[in-house]
N, C-alpha and C positions, 0 to 999 in steps of 0.2 A: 647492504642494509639501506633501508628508504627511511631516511629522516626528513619527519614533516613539523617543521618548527613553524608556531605562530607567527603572525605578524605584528610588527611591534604601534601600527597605527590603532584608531580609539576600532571599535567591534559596534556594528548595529546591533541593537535587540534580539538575542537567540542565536547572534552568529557564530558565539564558542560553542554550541551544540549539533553545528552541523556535520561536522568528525564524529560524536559522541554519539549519534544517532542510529550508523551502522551497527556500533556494540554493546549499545546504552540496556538494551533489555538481555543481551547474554551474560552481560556484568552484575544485572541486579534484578537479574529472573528470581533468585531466591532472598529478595531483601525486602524485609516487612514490616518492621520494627514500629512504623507508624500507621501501618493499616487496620488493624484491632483499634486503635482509639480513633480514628475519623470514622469507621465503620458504629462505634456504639456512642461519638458522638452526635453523626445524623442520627442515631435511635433517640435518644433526647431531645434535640434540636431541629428536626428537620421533621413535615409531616409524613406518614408514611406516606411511598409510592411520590413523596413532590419533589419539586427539581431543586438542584443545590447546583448552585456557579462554583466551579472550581479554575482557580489562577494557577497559571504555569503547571498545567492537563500533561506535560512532556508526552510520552510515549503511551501514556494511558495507566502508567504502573499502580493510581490509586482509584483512578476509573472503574476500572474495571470491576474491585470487591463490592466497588459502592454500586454498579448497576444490576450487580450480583444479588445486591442486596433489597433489588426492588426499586432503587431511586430513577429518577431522569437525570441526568449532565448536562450540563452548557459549560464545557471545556475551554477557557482562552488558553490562547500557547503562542509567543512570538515565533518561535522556529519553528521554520515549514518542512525541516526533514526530519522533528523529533512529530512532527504531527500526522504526517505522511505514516509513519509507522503505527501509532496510534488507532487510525481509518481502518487498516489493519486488523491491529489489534480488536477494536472495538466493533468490528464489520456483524456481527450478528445480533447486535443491541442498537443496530442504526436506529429505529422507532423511539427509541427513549436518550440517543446520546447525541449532542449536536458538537462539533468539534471546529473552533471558528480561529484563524488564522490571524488575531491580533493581539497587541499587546491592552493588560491591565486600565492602562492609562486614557487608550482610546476606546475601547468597547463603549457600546451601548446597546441595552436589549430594552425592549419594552416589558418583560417581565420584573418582578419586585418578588427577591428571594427571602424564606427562612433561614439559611442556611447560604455562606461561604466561604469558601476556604482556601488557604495557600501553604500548601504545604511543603515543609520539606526545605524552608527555605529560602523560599521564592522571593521573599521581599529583599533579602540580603544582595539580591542582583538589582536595587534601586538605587542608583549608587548618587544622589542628592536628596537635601531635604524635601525641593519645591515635587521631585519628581517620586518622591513617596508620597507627600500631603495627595497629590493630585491625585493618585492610587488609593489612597486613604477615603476622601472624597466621592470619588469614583465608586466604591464599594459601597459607601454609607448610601450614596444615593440610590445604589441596587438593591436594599436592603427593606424588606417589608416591614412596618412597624412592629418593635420590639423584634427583630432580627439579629442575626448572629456572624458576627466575621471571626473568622478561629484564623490562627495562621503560627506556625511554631520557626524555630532559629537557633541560630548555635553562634552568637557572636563571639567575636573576639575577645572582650574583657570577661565572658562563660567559659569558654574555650581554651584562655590560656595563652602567652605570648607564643607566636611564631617566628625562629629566627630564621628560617631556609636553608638551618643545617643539616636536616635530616630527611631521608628520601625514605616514604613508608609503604611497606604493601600494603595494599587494602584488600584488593577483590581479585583470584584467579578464576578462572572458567574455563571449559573446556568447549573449544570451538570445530561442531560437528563438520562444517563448510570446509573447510581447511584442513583440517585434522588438528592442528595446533591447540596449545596451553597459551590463552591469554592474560595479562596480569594487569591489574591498575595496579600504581604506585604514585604516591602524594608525595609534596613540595610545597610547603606552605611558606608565605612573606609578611612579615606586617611593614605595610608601609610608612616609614621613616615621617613624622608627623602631620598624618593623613588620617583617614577612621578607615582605613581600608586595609584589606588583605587579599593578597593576590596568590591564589593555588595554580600549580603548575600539573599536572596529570598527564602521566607519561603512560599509555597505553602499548602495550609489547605485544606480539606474537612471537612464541618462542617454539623452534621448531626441534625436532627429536633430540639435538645435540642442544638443547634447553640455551643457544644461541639467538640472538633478536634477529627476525626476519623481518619484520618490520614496523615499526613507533611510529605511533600519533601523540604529539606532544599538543594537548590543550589548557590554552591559558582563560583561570576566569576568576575575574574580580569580585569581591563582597565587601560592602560597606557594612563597620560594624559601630552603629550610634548606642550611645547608652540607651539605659533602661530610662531615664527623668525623658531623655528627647522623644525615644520612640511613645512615649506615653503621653505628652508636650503637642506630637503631631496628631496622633488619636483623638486626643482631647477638641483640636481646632478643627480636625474633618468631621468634628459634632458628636464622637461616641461617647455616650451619658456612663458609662461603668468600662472596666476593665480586668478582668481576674487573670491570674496568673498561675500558672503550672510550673513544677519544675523538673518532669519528666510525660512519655509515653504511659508509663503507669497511672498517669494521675495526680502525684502528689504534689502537693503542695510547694509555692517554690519558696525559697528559704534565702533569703535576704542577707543574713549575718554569715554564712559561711557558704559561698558561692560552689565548693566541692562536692554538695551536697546534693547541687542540681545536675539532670543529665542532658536537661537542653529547657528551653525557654517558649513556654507555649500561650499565646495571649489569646484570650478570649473579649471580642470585644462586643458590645451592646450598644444596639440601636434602643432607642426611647421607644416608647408602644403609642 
């Protein structure tokens, strides 16, 4: 068996996805859960046929509905082998999808968007305040008056303490390459007085005798700040409103009894 254990030094921008990147669309070819609502929230928010900035574009997994859907993209992504796939992915929509190999924080376009988003996440891999605000910032400044930055999360005080005692399936696939059954399975940590949780994702190929042929063990961190902070840094990178969701469906998120919500979806507002 080929065990590929992490490294325990800090990771540049995107570098836990460069393992991920090989299987990343055979694991979640069929996962969509948030495409129907960024799809009919550009219906609202975004003019038809205009371009909408999307943060951490990975593989192109939401890309793709939205130029489906008639938009243009301007895709940032730190990692360059979840973006390599993307190009891919995206290759017969080149004319309306630009796909640009940096992080959040450094981008600059000379366009000013209706419409941006980060989905899935993304921000929860900003793992300090100064280096969110500046992300925060960065976006407002992308953002055409009375413009839209959406961006959903699943933190930790949502989500529920993690003690790393329990190893969970998530996702099998069947890998036509190989012939193999491949499986994610999670390992979640909350960091011992830190705002972080660190997931472990143990990727298997299990061959006929449903024995490991071979694991990619990927480690990645999420910083999980309250709800007063993330709305605190909003607030200072100048976004005049904030609404909140507390699911994919839509509803409303629900403050008094947190079980209520299925993830944490903020909508935030540029002044006009």
């Amino acid at each position: 068996m080929n065990l590929d254990w992490p490294p325990t030094d800090e990771l540049f921008p995107g570098e836990e996805y460069i393992k991920y990147a090989e299987v990343y669309d055979l694991l979640f070819k069929d996962f969509g859960v948030d495409i129907a609502f960024y799809v009919q929230a550009a219906a609202r928010l975004a003019a038809a046929g205009g371009t909408i900035l999307e943060l951490g574009a990975g593989t192109g997994r939401l890309t793709l509905p939205l130029l489906e859907a008639g938009y243009h993209l301007i895709g940032v992504e730190p990692s360059g082998s979840m973006l390599e796939r993307a190009r891919l992915r995206l290759a017969r929509y080149e004319e309306r999808a630009r796909l640009v190999h940096i992080d959040a924080q450094s981008m600059q376009f000379s366009e000013r968007f209706k419409l941006a988003i980060a989905p899935y996440g993304m921000v929860a891999h900003l793992h300090t305040d100064a280096e969110r605000l500046a992300v925060f910032r960065n976006v407002h400044a992308h953002l055409a008056p009375g413009g839209i930055f959406l961006f959903d999360d699943m933190p930790g005080w949502l989500a529920g303490p993690s003690d790393g005692s329990t190893l969970d399936l998530y996702r099998t696939a069947h890998d036509t390459v190989t012939g193999m059954t491949v499986r994610l399975m999670t390992n979640v940590i909350d960091v011992a007085d830190q705002p972080l949780s660190v997931r472990y994702d143990l990727i298997d190929w299990l061959n006929a005798d449903q024995r490991v042929a071979r694991r990619l063990v990927v480690r990645i961190r999420f910083r999980n700040i309250s709800l007063e902070q993330e709305l605190a840094l909003l607030k200072q990178a100048g976004f005049a409103r904030v609404d909140l969701l507390g699911g994919f469906d839509g509803r409303s998120f629900c403050h008094d009894d947190l079980t209520r919500n299925s993830r944490l979806i903020l909508q935030c507002h540029r002044d006009a």
